[in-house]
C-alpha positions as CSV (number, residue, x, y, z in Angstrom):
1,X,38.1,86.4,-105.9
2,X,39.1,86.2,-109.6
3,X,40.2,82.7,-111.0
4,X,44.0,82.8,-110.4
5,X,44.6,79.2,-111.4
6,X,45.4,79.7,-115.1
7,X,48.5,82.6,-113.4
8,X,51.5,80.5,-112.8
9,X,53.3,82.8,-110.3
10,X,56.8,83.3,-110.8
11,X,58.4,84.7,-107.4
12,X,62.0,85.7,-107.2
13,X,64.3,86.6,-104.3
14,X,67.3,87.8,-105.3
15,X,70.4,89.2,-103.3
16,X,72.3,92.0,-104.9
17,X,75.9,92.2,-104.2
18,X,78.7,94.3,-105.5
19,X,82.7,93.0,-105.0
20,X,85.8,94.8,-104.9
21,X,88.9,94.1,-107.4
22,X,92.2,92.3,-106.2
23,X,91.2,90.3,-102.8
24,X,90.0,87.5,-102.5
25,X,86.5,87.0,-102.4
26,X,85.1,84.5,-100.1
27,X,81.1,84.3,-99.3
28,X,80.4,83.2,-95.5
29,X,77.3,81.8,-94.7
30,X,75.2,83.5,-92.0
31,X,75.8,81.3,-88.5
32,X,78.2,78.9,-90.3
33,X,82.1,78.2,-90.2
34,X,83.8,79.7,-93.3
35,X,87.2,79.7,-94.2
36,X,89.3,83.1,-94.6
37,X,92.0,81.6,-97.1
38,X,96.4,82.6,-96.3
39,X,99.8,81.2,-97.1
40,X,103.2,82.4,-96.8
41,X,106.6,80.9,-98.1
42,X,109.1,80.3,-95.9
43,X,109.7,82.9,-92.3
44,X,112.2,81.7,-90.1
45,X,110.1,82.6,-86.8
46,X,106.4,82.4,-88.1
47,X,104.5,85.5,-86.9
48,X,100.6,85.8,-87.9
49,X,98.3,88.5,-87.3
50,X,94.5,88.6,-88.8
51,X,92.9,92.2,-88.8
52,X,89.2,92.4,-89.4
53,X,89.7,96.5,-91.5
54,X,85.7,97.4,-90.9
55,X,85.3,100.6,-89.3
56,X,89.0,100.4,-88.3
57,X,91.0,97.4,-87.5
58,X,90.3,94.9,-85.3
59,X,92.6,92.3,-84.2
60,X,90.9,88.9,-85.0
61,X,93.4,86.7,-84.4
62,X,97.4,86.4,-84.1
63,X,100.2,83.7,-83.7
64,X,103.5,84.0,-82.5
65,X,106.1,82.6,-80.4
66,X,104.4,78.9,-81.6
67,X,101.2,79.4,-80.0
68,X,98.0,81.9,-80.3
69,X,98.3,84.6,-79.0
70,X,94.6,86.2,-78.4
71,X,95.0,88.9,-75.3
72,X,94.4,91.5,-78.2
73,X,91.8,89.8,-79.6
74,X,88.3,92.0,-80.3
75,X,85.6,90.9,-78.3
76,X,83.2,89.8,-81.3
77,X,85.8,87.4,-82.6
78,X,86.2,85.7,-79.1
79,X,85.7,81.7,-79.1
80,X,84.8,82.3,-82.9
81,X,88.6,81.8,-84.3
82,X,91.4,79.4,-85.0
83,X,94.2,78.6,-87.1
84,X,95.2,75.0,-88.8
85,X,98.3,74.8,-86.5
86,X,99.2,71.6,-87.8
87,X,99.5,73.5,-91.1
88,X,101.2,76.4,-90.5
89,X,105.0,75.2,-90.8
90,X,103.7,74.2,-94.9
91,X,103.0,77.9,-94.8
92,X,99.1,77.5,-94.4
93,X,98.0,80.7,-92.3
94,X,94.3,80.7,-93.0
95,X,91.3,81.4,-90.4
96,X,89.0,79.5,-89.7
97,X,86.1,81.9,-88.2
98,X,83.0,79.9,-86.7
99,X,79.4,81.2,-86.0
100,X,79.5,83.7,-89.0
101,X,77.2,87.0,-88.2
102,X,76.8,89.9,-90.2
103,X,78.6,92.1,-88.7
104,X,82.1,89.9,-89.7
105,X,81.5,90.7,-93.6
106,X,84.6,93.6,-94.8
107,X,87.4,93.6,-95.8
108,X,90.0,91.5,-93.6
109,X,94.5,91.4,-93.8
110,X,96.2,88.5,-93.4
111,X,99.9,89.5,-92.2
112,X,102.4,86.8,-91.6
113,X,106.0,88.4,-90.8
114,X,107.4,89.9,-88.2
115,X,107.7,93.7,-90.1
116,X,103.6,92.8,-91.3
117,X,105.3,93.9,-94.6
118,X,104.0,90.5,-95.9
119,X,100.5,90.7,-96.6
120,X,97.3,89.5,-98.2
121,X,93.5,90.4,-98.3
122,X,90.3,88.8,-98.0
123,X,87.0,90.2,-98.9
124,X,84.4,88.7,-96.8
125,X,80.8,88.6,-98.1
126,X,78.3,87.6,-95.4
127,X,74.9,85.8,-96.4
128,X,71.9,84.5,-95.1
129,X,70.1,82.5,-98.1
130,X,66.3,82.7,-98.2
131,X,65.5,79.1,-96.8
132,X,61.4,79.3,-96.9
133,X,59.2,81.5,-98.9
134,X,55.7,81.7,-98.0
135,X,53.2,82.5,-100.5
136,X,49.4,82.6,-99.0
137,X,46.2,83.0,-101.4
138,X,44.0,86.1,-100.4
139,X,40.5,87.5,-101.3
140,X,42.1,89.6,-104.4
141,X,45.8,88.0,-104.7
142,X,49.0,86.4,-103.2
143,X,51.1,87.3,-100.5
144,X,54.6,86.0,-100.4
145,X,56.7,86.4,-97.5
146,X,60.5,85.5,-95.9
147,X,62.5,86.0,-93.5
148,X,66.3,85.8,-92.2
149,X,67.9,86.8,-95.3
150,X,70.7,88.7,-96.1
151,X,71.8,90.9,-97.7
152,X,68.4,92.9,-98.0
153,X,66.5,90.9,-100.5
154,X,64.4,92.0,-103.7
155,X,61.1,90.1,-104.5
156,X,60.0,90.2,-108.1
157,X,56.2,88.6,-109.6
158,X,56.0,88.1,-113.0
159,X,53.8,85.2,-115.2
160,X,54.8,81.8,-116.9
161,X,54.1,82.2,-119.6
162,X,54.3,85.8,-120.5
163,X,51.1,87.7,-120.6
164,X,49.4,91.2,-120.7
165,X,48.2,90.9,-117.4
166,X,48.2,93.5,-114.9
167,X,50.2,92.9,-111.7
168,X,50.0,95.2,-108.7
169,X,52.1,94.9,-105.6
170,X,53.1,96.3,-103.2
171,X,56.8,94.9,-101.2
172,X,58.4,95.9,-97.5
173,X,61.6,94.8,-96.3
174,X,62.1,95.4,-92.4
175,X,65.1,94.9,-91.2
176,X,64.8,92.5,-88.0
177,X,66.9,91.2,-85.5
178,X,70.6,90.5,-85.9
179,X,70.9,92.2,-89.2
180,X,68.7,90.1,-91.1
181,X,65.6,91.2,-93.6
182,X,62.2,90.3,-93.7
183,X,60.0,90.8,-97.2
184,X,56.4,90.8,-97.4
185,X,54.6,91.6,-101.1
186,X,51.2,91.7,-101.8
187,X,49.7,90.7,-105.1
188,X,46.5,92.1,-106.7
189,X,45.5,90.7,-110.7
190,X,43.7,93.0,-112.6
């Protein structure tokens, strides 16, 4: 195996994301509680209705009548939602959505009047920060490794300091179970 000590190995994971205009953005982290911000001024009979707008609308949550009211509710949201109801008469109609998965990232509308004329929107960006990175010395090289990350995850090598040498790799993402990559790159130095 060739010397590698004098190669400081730079490895990068990066997550590449691209945002919409005009809602608010809010980045959710993957099986955490996250905080879908709302407010209102001033209804005289305060009517709330969250709507999850992926791949059609989903009711995530609504409030009425002074209490939830959750017999609409979609199935993924179930257990997974709640309002600050001690909040709501200062105008604070925000969700709070627990157990984050994938699958709640999009676009979500926070209505809170009886016409839903009154509205706002919420851009949820799910992710699942690389946590460990592996990196294992073989015969010819490095491999470096992660896994539960998302979005899907790029994996750069490069040198500190800058040199001429040659770097060869090869990467794979997979994705795995519950919407989450794995990345695997092999080194080789010539």
């Amino acid at each position: 195996m060739k010397d590698l000590s004098w190669v400081l190995i730079w490895v990068v994971l990066t997550s590449v994301w691209t945002s919409s205009t005009g809602d608010v953005e809010v980045f959710c982290v993957f099986h955490q509680s996250c905080i879908l911000p709302c407010s209102f001024h001033g209804a005289s009979e305060t009517v709330i209705h969250w709507t999850h707008l992926a791949a059609g609308e989903s009711a995530v949550h609504s409030y009425y009548d002074g209490e939830d009211q959750l017999g609409h509710q979609d199935q993924n949201f179930r257990g997974r939602t709640s309002l600050f109801q001690d909040q709501i008469s200062r105008g604070n109609a925000s969700l709070l959505l627990r157990g984050v998965q994938v699958q709640d990232g999009g676009r979500y509308r926070c209505s809170f009047s009886i016409t839903d004329a009154d509205m706002s929107f919420v851009n949820v960006m799910v992710e699942a920060p690389v946590s460990k990175v592996n990196i294992t010395e073989v015969d010819d090289g490095l491999i470096c490794s992660s896994e539960g990350i998302y979005p899907e995850p790029e994996l750069t090598w490069s040198t500190i300091p800058p040199s001429n040498i040659i770097l060869k790799s090869t990467t794979m993402v997979r994705l795995a179970e519950q919407q989450l990559y794995s990345i695997s790159s092999s080194l080789t130095v010539s």
